[in-house]
C-alpha positions as a printed NumPy array, in Angstrom:
array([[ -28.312,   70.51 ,  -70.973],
       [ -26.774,   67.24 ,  -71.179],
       [ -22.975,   69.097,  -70.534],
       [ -20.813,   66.266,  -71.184],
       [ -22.144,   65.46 ,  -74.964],
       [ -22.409,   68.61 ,  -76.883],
       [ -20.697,   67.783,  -80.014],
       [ -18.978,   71.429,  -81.401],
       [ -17.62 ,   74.098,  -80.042],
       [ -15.596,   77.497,  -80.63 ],
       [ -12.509,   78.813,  -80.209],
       [ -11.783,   82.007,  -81.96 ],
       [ -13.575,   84.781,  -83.171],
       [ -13.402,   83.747,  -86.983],
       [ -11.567,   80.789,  -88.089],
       [ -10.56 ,   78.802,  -90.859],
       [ -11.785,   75.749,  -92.687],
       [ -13.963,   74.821,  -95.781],
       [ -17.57 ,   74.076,  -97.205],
       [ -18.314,   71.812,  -99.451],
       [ -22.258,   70.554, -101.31 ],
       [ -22.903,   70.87 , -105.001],
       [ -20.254,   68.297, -105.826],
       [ -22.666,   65.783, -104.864],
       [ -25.652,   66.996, -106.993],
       [ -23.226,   67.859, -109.941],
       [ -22.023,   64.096, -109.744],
       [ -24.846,   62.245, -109.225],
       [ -23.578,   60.941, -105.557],
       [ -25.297,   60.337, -103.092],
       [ -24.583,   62.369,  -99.806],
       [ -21.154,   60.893,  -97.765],
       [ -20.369,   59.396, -101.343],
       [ -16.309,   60.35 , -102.276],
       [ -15.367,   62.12 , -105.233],
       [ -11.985,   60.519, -106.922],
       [  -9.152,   61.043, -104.121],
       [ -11.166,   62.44 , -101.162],
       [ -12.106,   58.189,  -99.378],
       [ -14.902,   58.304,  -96.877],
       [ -13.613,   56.519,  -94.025],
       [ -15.022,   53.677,  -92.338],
       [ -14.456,   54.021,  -88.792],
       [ -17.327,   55.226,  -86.654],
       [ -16.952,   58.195,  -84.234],
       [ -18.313,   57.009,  -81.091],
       [ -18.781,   61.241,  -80.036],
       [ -21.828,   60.582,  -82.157],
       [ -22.321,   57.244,  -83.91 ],
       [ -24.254,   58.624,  -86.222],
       [ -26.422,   60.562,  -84.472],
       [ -25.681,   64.134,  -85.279],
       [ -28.881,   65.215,  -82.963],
       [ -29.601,   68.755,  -80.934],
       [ -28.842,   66.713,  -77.839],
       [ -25.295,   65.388,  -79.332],
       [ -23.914,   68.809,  -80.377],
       [ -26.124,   71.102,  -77.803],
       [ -24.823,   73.306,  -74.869],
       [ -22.597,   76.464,  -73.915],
       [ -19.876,   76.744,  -76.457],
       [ -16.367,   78.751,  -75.452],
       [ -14.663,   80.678,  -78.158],
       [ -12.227,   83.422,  -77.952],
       [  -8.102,   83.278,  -78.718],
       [  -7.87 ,   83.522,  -74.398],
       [  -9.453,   79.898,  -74.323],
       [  -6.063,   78.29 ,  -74.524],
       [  -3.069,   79.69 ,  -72.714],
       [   0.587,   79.178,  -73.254],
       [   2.637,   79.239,  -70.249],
       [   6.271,   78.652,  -69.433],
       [   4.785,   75.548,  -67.644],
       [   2.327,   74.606,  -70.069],
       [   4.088,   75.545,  -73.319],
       [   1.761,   73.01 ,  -75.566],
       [  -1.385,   75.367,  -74.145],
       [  -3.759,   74.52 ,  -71.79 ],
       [  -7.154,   75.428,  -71.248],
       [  -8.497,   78.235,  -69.568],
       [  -8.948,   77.428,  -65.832],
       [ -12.017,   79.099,  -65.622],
       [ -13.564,   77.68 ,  -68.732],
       [ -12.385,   73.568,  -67.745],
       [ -13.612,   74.321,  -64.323],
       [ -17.209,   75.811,  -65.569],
       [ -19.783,   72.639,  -65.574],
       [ -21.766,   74.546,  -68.095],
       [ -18.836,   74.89 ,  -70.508],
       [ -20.197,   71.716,  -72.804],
       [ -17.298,   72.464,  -75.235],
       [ -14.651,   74.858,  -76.956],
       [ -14.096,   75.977,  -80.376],
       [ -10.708,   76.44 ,  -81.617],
       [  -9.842,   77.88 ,  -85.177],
       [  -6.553,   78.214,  -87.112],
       [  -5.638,   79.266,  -90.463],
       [  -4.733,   77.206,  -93.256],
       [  -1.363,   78.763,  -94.114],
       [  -0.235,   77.573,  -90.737],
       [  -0.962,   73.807,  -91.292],
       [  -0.199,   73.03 ,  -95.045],
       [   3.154,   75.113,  -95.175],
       [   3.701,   73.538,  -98.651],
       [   1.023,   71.306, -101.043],
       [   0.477,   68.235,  -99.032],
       [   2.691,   69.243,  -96.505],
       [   1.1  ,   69.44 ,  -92.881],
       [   1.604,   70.658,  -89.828],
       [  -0.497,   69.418,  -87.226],
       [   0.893,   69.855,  -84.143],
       [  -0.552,   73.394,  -83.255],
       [  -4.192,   71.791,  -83.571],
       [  -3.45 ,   68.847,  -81.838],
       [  -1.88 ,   70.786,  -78.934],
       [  -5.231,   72.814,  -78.642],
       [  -7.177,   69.636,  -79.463],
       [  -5.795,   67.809,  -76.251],
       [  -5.659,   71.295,  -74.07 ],
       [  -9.008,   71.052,  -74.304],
       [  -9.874,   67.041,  -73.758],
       [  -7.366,   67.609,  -70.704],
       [  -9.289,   70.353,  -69.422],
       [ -12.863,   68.161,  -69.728],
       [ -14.776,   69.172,  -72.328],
       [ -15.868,   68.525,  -76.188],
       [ -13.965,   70.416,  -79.105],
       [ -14.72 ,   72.019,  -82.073],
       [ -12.61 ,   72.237,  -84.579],
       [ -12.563,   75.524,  -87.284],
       [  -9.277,   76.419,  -89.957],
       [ -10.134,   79.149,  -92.285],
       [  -9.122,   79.432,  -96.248],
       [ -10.189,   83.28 ,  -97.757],
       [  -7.236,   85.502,  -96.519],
       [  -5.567,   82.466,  -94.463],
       [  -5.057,   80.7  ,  -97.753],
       [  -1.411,   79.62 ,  -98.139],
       [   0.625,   81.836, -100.772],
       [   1.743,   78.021, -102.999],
       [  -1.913,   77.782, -103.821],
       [  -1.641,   80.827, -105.587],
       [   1.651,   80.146, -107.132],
       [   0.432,   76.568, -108.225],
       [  -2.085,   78.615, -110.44 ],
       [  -5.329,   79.603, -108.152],
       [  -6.589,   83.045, -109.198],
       [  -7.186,   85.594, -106.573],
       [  -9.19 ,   88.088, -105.884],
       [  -8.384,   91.288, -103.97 ],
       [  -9.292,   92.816, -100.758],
       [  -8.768,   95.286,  -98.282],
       [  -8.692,   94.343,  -94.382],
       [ -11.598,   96.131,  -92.482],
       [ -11.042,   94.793,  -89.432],
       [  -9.552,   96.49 ,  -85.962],
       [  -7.738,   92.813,  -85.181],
       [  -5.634,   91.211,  -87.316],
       [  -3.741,   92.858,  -89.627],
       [  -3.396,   96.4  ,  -90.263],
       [  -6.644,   98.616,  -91.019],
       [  -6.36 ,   99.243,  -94.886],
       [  -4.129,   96.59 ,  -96.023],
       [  -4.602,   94.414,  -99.509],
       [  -4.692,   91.066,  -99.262],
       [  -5.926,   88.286, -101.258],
       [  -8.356,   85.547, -101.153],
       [  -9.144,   82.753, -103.462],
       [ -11.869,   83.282, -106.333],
       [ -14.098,   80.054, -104.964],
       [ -14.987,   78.302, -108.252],
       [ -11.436,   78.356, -109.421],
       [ -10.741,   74.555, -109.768],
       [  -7.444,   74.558, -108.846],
       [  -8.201,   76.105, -105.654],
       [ -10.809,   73.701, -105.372],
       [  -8.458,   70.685, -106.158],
       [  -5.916,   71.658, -103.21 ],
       [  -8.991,   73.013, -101.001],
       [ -10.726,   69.4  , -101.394],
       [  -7.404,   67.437, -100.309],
       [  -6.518,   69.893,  -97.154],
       [ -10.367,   68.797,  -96.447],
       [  -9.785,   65.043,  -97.015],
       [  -6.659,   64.94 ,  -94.505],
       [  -8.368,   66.888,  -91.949],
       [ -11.191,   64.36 ,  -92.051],
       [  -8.617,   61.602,  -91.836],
       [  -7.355,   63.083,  -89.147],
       [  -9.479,   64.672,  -87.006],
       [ -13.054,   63.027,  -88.177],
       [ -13.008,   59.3  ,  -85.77 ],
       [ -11.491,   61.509,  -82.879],
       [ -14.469,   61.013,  -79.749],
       [ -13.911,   64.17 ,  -78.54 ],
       [ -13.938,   66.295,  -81.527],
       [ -17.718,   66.876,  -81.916],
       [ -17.945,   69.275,  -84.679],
       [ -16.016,   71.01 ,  -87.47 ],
       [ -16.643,   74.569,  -89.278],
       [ -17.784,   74.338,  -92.972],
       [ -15.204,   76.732,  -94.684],
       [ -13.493,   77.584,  -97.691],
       [ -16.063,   80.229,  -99.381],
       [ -14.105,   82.486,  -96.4  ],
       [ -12.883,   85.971,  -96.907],
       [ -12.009,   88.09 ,  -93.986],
       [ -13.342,   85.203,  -91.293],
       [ -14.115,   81.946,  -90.37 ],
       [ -17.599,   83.086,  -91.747],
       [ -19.508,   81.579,  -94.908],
       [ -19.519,   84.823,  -96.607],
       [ -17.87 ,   87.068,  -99.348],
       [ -16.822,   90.283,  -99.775],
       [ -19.989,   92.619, -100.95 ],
       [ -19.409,   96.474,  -99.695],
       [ -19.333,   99.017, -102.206],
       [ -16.663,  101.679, -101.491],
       [ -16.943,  101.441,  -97.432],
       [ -15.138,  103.95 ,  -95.391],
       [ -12.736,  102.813,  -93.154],
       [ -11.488,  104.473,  -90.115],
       [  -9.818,  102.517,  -87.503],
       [  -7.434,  102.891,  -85.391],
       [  -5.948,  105.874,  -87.46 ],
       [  -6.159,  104.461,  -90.476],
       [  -7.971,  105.364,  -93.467],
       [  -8.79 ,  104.464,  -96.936],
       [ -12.075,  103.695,  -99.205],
       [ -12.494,   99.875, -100.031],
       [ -13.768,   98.602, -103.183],
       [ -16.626,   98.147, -105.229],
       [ -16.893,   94.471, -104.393],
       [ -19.758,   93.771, -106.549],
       [ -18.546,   95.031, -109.762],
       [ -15.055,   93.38 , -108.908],
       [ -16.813,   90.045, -108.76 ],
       [ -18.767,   90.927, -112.149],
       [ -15.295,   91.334, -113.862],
       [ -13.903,   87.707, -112.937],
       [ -17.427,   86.44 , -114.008],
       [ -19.079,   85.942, -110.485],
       [ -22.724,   84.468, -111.162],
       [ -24.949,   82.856, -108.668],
       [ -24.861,   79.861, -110.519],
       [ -20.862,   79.446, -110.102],
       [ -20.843,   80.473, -106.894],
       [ -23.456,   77.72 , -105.819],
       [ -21.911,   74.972, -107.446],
       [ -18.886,   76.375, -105.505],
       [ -20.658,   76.297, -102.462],
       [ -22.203,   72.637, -102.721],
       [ -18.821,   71.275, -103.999],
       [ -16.795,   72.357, -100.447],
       [ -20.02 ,   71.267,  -98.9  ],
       [ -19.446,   67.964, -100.532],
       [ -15.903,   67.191,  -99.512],
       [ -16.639,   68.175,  -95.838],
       [ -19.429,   65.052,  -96.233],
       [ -17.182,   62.954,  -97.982],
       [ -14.022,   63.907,  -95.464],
       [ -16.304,   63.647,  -92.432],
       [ -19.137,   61.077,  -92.505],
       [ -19.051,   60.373,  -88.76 ],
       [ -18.886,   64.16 ,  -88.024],
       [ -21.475,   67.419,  -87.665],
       [ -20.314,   70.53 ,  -89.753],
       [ -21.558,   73.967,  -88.838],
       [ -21.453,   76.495,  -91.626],
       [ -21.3  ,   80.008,  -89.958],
       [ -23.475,   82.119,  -92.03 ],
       [ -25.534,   85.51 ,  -92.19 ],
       [ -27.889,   87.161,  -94.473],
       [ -24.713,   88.898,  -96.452],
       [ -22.915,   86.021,  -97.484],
       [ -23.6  ,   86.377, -101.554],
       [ -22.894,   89.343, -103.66 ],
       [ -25.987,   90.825, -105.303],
       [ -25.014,   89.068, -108.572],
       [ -28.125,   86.916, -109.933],
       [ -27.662,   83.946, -112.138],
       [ -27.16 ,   85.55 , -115.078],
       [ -24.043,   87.814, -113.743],
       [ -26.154,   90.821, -113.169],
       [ -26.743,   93.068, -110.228],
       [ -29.802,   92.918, -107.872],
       [ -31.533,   95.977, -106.225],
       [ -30.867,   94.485, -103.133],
       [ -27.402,   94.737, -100.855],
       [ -27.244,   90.957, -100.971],
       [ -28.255,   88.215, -102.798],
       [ -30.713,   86.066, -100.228],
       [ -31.844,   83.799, -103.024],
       [ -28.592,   81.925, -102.857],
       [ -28.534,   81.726,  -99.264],
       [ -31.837,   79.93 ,  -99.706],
       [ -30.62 ,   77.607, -102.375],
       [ -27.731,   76.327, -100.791],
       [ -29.14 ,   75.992,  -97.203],
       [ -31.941,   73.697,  -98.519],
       [ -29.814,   72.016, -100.799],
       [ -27.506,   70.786,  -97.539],
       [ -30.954,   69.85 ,  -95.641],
       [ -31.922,   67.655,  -98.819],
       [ -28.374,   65.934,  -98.686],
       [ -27.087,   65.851,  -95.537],
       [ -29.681,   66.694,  -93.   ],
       [ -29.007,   67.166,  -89.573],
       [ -25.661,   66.382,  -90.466],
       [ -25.352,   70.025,  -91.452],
       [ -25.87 ,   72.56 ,  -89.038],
       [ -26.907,   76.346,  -89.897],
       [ -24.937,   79.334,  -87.88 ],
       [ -24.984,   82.2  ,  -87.193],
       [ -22.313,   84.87 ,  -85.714],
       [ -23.995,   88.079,  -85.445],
       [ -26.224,   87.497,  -82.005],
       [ -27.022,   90.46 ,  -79.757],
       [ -29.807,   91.481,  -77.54 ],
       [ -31.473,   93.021,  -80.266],
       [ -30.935,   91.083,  -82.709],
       [ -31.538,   87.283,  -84.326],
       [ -31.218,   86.001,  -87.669],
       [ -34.882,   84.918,  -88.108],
       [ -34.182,   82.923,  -91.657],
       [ -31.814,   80.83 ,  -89.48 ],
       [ -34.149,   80.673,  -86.933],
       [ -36.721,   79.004,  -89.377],
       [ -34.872,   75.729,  -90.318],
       [ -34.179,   75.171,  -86.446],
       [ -37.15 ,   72.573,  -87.017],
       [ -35.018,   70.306,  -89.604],
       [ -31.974,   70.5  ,  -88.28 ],
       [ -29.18 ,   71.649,  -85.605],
       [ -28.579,   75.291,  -85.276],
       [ -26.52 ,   77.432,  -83.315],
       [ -25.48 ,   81.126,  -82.598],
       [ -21.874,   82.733,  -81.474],
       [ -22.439,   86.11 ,  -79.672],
       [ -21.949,   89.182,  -81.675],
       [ -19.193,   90.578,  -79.541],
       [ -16.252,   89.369,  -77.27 ],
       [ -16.99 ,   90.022,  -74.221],
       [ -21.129,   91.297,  -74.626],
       [ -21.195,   92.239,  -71.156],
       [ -23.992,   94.226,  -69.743],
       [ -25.555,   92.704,  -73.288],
       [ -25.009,   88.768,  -72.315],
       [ -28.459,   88.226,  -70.742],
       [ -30.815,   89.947,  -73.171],
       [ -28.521,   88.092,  -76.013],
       [ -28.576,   84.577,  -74.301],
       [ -32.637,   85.332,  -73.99 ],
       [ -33.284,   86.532,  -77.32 ],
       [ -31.305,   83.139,  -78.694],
       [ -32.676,   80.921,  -76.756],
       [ -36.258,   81.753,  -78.686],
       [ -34.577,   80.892,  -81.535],
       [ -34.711,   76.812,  -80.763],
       [ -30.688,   76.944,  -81.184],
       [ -28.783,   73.776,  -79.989],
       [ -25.926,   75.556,  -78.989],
       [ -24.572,   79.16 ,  -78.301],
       [ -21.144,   80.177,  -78.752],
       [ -20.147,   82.747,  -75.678],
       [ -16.547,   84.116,  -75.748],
       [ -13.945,   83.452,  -72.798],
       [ -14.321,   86.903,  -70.848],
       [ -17.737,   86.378,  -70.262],
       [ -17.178,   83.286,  -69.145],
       [ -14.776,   83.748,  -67.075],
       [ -16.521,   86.741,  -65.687],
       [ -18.206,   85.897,  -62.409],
       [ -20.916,   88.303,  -62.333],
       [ -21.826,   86.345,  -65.82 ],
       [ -22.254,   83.125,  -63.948],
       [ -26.272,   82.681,  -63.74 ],
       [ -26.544,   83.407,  -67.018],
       [ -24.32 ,   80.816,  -68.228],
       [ -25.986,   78.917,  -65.885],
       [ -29.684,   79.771,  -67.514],
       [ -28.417,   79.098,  -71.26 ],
       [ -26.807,   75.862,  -70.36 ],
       [ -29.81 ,   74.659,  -68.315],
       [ -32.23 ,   75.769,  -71.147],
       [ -30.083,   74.123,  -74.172],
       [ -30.429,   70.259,  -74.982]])
């Protein structure tokens, strides 16, 4: 593994950010062309002038909320000793929320990422960058006219088991509008900066940093005492007119404005086999639990546009288990996988060598493993086995 040069990493469990593609197609651009308002920069990145390669973005991966630490002596954070002391640690991923950055419409707040932007360049290694829209998206985009769409928190982190939150319905255009410009100025920010290697694709979030929607139908939930039934996510999304055909098109357009916003920069969209409702084209329901025809469509569509620019995740890795549609682009371009759980212990190995069969040019591990010392050779073995 060529340590010092992978080009993203990870930070928390699920994160915040956006995805943008069909914008292009709809438009007739070309791939890294602008729509109106959203300039492609032209300054170079020399992390990866241009070359958005296994070998630029490849390695061990850190993510976990531990990875930076605030201290009374380091109250800006600094990076976990363990992790900037690790010569297999290529880089860290760090995630945030987008409520916490644009407090108001085109009002930013920047300093908490670039406080855990230059923890990690002072610690040594490569940093990549996630902020999350879905239930981290800012209450003024609702109140500037963005329709919502209910949800109940399933979770055993976060907020409370059971509660109802919101996230944006993605094809609504003026979530789209103020999505697109957060985009933009992170690009402008973030996008020439040589140590930031890689950003998350986000903004068709829910719950998580992940590229997915809501799809359960009437799930129990039990956790941590409390207990309720969630909803029929399918038939919600038929009654605000969900169709696979809108929520492509919404798909491809964040895809679009993370090209446009980032031309000099890999972006990783964090996917799984759930990550459409079962809704076909024409607004009906599918037999099946999830709607893997749109997976296809969009993941080929960002290989026809942007290439290895676009990288393919996947969060869900375990000993047992490997998403094997993932695992059959990692000929065409980058691909990576974040361990299923934080820490995997006795699991790490058998995870690290079912992954590693997968052709991935990264894997995400969280902080306690790493830090864990009877982890070592295995950190060791999937550093020494990625490019």
């Amino acid at each position: 593994m060529k340590r010092g040069t992978i080009c993203r990493s990870v930070c928390s469990e699920r994160g915040l950010a956006a995805i943008l593609g069909l914008c292009a197609i709809l438009l007739g651009l070309a791939p890294g062309t602008a729509r109106a308002g959203n300039p492609i920069l032209s300054t170079s990145n020399p992390a990866t002038n241009g070359n958005f390669s296994p070998t630029v973005i490849g390695g061990v991966i850190a993510f976990g909320a531990q990875a930076i630490q605030y201290t009374r002596q380091a109250p800006n954070g600094q990076l976990d000793p363990g992790i900037a002391a690790n010569s297999d640690v290529a880089g860290v991923y760090v995630n945030f929320g987008w409520s916490s950055i644009e407090t108001a419409d085109g009002t930013y707040a920047w300093s908490q990422v670039d406080n855990a932007v230059n923890a990690v360049i002072a610690g040594g290694k490569k940093v990549v960058i996630g902020i999350t829209a879905g239930v981290a998206t800012p209450s003024w985009v609702y109140a500037e006219g963005a329709k919502s769409f209910g949800v109940v928190w399933d979770r055993g982190w976060g907020y409370t088991p059971c509660t109802n939150l919101l996230i944006p319905i993605p094809w609504d255009s003026t979530f789209q509008a103020k999505w697109a410009a957060f985009v933009s100025a992170f690009g402008a920010r973030y996008d020439t900066n040589p140590n930031v290697v890689a950003v998350k694709l986000e903004g068709f979030n829910s719950f998580t940093s992940e590229i997915a929607l809501p799809l359960t139908v009437n799930e129990k939930i039990n956790i941590n005492g409390h207990s309720c039934t969630g909803p029929n996510y399918p038939k919600k999304w038929q009654n605000v007119g969900y169709t696979r055909t809108l929520a492509e098109a919404a798909w491809n357009d964040i895809a679009a404005d993370f090209a446009s916003a980032f031309p000099n920069t890999p972006w990783e969209a964090m996917m799984e086999p759930a990550t459409f409702p079962p809704i076909d084209q024409n607004g009906n329901l599918l037999s099946s639990p999830e709607d893997n025809q749109a997976v296809t469509d969009v993941v080929s569509g960002a290989i026809t546009n942007y290439g290895d620019q676009f990288v393919l995740a996947n969060d869900g890795l375990s000993a047992s288990w490997v998403w094997k549609t993932e695992e059959s682009y990692a000929s065409q371009i980058p691909t990576g996988y974040q361990m299923l759980n934080s820490p995997m212990g006795s699991q790490l190995a058998g995870a690290v060598n079912l992954g590693l069969t997968a052709n991935p040019a990264y894997l995400e591990i969280s902080d306690p493993d790493i830090d864990n010392p009877n982890q070592a050779s295995t950190i060791a073995f999937a550093a020494a086995s990625l490019p």
